[in-house]
C-alpha positions as CSV (number, residue, x, y, z in Angstrom):
1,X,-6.4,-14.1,-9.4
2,X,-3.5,-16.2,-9.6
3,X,-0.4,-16.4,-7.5
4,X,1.6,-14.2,-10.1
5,X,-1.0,-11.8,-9.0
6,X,0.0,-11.8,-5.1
7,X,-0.8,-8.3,-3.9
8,X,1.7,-6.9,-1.1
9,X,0.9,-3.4,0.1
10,X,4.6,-1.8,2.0
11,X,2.8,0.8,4.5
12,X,2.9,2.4,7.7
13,X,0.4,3.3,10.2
14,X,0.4,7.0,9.9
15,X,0.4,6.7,6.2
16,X,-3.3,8.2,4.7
17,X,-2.6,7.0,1.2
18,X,-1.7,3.6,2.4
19,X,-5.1,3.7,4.0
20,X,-6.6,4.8,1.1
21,X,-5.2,1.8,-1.1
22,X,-6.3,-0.9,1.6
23,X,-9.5,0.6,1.5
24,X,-9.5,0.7,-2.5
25,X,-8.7,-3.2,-2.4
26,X,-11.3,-4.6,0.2
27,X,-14.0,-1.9,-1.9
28,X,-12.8,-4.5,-5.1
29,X,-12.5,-7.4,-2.5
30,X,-8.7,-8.2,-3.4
31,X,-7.0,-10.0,-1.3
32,X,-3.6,-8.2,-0.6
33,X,-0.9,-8.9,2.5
34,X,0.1,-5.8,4.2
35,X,3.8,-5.2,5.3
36,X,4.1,-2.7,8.0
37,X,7.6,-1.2,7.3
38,X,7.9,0.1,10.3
39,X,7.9,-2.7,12.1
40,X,9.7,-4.8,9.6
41,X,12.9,-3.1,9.0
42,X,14.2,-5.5,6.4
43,X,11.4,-5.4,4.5
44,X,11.7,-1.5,4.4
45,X,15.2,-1.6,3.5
46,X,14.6,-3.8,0.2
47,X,11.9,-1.9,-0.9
48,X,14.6,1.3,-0.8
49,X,16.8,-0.6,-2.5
50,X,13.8,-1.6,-5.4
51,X,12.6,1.5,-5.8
52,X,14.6,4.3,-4.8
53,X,12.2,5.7,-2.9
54,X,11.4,5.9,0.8
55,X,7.2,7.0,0.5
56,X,4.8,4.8,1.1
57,X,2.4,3.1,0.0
58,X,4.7,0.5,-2.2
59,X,2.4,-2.2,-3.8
60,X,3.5,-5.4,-5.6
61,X,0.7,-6.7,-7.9
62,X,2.9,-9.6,-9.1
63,X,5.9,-8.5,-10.2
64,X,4.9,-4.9,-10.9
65,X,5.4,-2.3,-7.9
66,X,4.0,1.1,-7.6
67,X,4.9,3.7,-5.5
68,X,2.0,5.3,-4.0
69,X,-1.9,5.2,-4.3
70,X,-2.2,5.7,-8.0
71,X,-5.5,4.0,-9.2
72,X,-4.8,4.1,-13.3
73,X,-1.4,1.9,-12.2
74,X,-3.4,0.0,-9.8
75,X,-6.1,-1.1,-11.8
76,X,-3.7,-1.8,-15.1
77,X,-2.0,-4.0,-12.9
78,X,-4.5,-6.0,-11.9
79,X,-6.1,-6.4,-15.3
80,X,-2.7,-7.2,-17.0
């Protein structure tokens, strides 16, 4: 996977789906850096602004995000 590829997953702690999508990426063995937004206010505040939406999980595969766990997304990502 190259750079371009970079996979960030926005979550929080109480967040199942965002437990669910970490566990979907080490099951595929991706590599992905995970962004607690609610210790890292900034970080929650652009993806606000990006998205227009305050659920979690956000993921950034590259420069596509998805909001929420949704696998079809996920895995046309990853493949584009």
């Amino acid at each position: 996977m190259s750079d371009s590829k970079k996979v960030i997953v926005y979550s929080t702690t109480w967040c199942g789906f965002c437990k669910m999508a970490k566990q979907y990426f080490d099951s595929k063995k991706i590599a992905y850096t995970e962004v607690n937004i609610e210790e890292d206010e900034a970080a929650a505040r652009q993806i606000v602004e990006e998205t227009g939406q305050m659920g979690v999980p956000v993921i950034r595969i590259g420069k596509e995000v998805i909001v929420g766990f949704d696998r079809p997304k996920i895995d046309a990502a990853l493949a584009a």
